[in-house]
N, C-alpha and C positions, 0 to 999 in steps of 0.2 A: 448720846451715842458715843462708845470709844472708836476712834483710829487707829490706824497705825501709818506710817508714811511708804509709797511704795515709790519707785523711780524708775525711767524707761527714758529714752535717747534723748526725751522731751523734758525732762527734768524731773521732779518732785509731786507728787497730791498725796492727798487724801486719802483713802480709803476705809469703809468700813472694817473693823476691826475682826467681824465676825465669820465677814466674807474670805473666799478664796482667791476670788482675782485681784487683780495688779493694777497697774498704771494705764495702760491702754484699754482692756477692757471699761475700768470708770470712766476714760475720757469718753470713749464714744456712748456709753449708758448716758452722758452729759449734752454729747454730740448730737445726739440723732433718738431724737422725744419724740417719736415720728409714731402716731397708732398703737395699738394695743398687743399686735399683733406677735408671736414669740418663737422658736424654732420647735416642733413637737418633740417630744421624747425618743420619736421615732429615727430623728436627725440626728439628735444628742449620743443616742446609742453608737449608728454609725460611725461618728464621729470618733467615738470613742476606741470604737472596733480597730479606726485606722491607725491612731495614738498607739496603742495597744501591741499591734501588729508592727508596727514601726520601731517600736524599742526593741519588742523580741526581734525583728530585722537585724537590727542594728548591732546587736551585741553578738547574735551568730556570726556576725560580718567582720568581727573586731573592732568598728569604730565605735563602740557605747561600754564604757564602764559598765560590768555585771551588776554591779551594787544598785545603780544607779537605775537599771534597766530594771528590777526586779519588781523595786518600788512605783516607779513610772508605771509597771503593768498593775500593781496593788492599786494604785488611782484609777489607773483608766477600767479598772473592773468592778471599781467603786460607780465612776458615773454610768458603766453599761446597766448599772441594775437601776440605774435611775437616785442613787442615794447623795448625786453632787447636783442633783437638777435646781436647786437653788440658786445657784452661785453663775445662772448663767441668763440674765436678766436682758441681754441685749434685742431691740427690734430688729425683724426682717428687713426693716427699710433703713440698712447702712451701706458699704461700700460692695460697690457690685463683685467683686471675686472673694465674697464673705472672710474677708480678710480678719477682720476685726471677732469673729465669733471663733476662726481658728486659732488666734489668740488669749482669747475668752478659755479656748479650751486648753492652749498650753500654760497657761497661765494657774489656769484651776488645777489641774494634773501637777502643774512642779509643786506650787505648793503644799495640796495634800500629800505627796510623795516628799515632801520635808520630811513633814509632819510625823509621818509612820515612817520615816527614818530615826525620828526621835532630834530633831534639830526644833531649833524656837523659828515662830513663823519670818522672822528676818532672819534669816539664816541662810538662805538660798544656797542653799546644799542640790540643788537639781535648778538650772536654768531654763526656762521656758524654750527658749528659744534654739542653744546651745545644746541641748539635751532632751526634750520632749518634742521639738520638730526638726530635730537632726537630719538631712538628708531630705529634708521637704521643704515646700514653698505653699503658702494657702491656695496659688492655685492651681495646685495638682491634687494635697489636698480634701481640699471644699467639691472639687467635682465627684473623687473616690466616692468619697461620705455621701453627696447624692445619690450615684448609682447604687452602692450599698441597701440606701435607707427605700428609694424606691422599689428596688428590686425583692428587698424583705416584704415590703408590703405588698406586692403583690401576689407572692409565693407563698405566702404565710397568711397574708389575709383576704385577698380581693380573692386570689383563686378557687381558695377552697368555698368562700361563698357563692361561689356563680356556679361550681359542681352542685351545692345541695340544692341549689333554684334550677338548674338544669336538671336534676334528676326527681325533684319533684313536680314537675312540668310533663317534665317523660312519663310518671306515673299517671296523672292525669290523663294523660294525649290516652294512654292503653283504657285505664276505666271508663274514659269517655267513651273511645270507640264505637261502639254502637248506638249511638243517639244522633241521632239524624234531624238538623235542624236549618234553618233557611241562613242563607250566605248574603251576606252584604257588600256591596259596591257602593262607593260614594254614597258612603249614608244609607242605601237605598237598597230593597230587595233586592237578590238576586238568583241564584239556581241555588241547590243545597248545599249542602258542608256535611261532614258529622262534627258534633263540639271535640272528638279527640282530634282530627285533626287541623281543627283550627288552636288549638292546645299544642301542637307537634309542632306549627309555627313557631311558635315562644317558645318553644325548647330550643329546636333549630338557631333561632335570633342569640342566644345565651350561649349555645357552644362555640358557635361560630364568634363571640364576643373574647372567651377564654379563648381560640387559635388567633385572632388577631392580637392577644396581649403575648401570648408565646411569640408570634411571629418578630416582636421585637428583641428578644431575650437576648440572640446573639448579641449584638450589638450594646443592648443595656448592661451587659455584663463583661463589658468592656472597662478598664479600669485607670484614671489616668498617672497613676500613682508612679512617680518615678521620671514624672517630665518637670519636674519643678518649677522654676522660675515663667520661659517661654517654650517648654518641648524637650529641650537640649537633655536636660538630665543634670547639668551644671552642681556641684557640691554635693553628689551623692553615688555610692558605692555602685556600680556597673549593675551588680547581680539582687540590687536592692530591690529594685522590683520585682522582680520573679519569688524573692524571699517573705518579701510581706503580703505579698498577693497567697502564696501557699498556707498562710499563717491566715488569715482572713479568711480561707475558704473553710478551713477546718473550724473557726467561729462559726459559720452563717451557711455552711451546710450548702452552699451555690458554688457552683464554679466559676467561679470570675479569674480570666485575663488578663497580663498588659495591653492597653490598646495598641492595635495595630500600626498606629500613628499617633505619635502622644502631641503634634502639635494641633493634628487636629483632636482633640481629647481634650484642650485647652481653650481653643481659640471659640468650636461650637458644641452645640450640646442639641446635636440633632435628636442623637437619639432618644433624650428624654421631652426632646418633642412628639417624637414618632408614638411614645408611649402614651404622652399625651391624648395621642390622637385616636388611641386606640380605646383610652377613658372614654374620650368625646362620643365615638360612634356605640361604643355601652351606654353610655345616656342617651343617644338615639333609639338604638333598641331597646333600651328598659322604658322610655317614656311612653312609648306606642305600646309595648306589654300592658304596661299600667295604666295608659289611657282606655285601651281595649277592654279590662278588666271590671275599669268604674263603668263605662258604657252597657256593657253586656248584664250588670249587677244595678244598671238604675231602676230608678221606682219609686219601692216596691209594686206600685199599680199601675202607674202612670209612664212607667219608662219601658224599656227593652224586657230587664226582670228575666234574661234567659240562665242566669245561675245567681248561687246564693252566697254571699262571702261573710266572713266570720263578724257579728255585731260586738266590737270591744270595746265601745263606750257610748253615750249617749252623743249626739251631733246638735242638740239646739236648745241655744236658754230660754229657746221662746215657744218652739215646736213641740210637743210632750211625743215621744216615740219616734222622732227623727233617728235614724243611724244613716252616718255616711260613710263614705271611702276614704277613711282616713289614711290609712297605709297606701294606697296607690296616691293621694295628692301629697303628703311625704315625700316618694321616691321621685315623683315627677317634679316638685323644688329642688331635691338635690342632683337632677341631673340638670335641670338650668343649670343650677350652683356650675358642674361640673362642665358644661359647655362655655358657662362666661371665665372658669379658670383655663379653657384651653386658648381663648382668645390671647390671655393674657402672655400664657408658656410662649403662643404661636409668635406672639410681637416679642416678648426678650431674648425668644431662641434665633432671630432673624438680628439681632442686634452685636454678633459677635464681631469686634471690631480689631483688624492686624490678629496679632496673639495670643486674644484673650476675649472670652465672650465676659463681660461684668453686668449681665444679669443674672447671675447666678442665685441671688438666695429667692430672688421671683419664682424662678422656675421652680424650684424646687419646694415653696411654699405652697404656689397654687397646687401641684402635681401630690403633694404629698396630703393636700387636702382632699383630691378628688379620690383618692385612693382611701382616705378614710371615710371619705360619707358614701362613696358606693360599696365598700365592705357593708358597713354599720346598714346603709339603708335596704341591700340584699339579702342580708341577714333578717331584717324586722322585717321586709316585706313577705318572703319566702314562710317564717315561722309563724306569724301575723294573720298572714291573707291568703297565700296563695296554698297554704299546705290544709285551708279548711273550706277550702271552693267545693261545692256541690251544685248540679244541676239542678236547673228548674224542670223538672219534665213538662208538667202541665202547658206551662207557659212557652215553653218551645216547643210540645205539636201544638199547641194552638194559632201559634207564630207561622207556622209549619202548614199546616192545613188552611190560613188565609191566605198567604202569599199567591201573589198573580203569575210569578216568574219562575211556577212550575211549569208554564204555558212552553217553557223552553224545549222542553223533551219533546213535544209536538212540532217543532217547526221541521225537522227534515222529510215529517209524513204529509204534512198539509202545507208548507210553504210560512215561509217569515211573514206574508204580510196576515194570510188567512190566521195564522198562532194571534198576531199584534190585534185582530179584530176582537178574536174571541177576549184577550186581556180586558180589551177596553171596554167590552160590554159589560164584562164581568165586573168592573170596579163601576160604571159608571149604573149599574141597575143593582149593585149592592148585592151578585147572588154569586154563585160559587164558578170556579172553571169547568167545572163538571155540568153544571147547569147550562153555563152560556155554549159551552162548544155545543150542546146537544140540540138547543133551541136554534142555533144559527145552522144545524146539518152540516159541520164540516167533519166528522167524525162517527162512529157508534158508540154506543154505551160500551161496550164489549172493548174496543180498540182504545176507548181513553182509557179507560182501568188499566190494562195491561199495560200501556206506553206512560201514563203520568204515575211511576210509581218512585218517588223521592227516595227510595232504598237504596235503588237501582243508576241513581243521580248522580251519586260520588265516587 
């Protein structure tokens, strides 16, 4: 393998010859062997956005050579397409204000901005540091790029999946509408339902999922960009924030703000906890969708069997004609997944300490993961399973017509206990409500027809 030699305050290494970064990015690739784990493309983007935005800042402002800046945005519009994603090799588990990955990226940025300057890679014709993070500190930064990168994904991906599950649920809720089928309590019969709007629940759960990821918006689209080092603003142009924040939103189509408070925009990172938390309670709600969904589709003989869900692969190397719920036990691992990543957000976002929270790339690994397995898993589940749900009819009036806990519509004619008798004879002599009310004389044939009519239920 060739080298070439880079140097940083620390002295002299190594470097691959082929790579783009420098001296501190190899040390800490040397540093911190720590897991597998890598920043996604989705951060890298962001990242890049701010880089980006930061030179064009800079040079409307007078303090960035135009030359210099033009090139600087020629890289950083390289890594937004994703075509510098190599060169940035570092694990999540490095220094808590991802100090070292926004190095990684000035580092990557000068030098291909040499390069298509037309200078040889030691040439340092664009300084990292001097020039591609002019007017910045990693941790004002590293937080930007968070908000950014989460805020993309959820506007871009989480959102628009939880409308097409929302409004395919709503379809549902209306087709179903007129199928009237027995309602469950703790497991256990209860008065009717119709399946649309036990269907209208799980629409309800989903919309109310996308208002609570809105309801954090203001705040997530808060930007810390322009509090550099602790808040202050220290070595950067007055009007710098307002400048790259304008320039970012015309990238990314969001409106994002300076924060209100840049020291606290530094110090915590609530509100991609709050976001968090609004993941979490979508894994709440989608686990119970999809628990409900396996439930009501078990069997085929043997279980519930009140609807039928789409058969996409065989379920057994051993069972010949097994199919199971594959797509609902899917979505319901990735919302574990997503409830043990809120744990994680919950403890690093409680850990900001004086000026600086330094769990920074945690949060923003677990959060930018939950954000892609509930796109990805709403998406397959939605086009999967729920968009090829059809009722069982058979099987739900037959559900329907044994249930004891029609008994209900009779109690305010004959009394709670005289209804519980006729139940229990019913189940316990194996014959119908119809039958036991009549043989016991609490009722006429005439009066239970007309009063037990499950239509008339819901």
């Amino acid at each position: 393998m060739k080298y070439r030699v880079e140097t940083d305050t620390m002295g002299e290494v190594k470097v691959p010859a082929d790579m783009y970064y420098g001296a501190q990015t190899f040390r800490s690739l040397n540093n911190f062997r720590i897991g597998t784990e890598r920043f996604p493309r989705e951060f890298l983007r962001a990242l890049a956005i701010v880089k980006k935005a930061s030179a064009m800042a800079n040079v409307r402002l007078g303090v960035l050579d135009r030359k210099k800046a033009e090139n600087i945005v020629s890289a950083c519009e390289e890594m937004i397409s994703g075509h510098l994603d190599a060169h940035f090799p570092l694990s999540v588990w490095q220094t808590g204000s991802g100090t070292q990955t926004n190095m990684n990226a000035n580092e990557v940025i000068a030098h291909r901005a040499t390069l298509i300057m037309g200078g040889e890679p030691d040439a340092k014709l664009i300084h990292p540091n001097d020039d591609v993070n002019k007017g910045q500190s990693s941790n004002d930064v590293f937080p930007t790029a968070m908000h950014i990168a989460a805020a993309e994904m959820a506007r871009y991906s989480l959102l628009p999946a939880l409308k097409t599950l929302h409004e395919t649920l709503e379809m549902k809720a209306r087709n179903f509408h007129g199928i009237i089928k027995i309602g469950r309590t703790h497991l256990m019969d209860a008065t009717p339902i119709s399946l649309g709007q036990e269907f209208s629940g799980y629409a309800q759960q989903v919309f109310n999922t996308s208002e609570r990821i809105m309801a954090a918006w203001p705040r997530l689209t808060e930007l810390a960009l322009g509090g550099t080092a602790v808040g202050t603003g220290l070595n950067t142009h007055r009007d710098f924030s307002w400048t790259a924040i304008r320039i970012i939103n015309e990238m990314t189509r969001i409106d994002f703000r300076p924060a209100r408070n840049s020291f606290e925009a530094l110090a915590a990172h609530d509100a991609l906890v709050e976001l968090s938390g609004s993941l979490n309670t979508a894994a709440v709600s989608l686990m119970k969708i999809a628990n409900d969904i396996r439930l009501l589709a078990s069997g085929p003989r043997c279980g519930i069997g009140e609807i039928f869900i789409p058969e996409n692969e065989p379920g057994s190397s051993i069972m010949p004609g097994k199919v199971n719920p594959t797509q609902c036990e899917a979505l319901t691992m990735v919302c574990a997944q997503v409830m043990g990543n809120h744990v994680a957000v919950t403890v690093a976002g409680s850990c900001g300490h004086l000026e600086l929270n330094a769990f920074k790339p945690v949060i923003i690994h677990n959060l930018l993961c939950s954000l892609r397995l509930l796109s990805d898993a709403v998406v397959s589940f939605t086009a999967k399973c729920v968009s090829g749900i059809a009722p069982n009819n058979v099987r739900i009036k037959d559900n329907l017509e044994r249930s004891l806990m029609l008994i209900t519509a009779l109690t305010p004619v004959i009394g709670y206990d005289k209804a519980a008798e006729i139940a229990k004879k019913a189940y316990a002599s194996q014959i119908t409500l119809r039958e036991a009310a009549l043989s016991l004389g609490y009722v006429s044939e005439q009066d239970f027809d007309r009063i037990v009519q499950p239509g008339k239920m819901i």
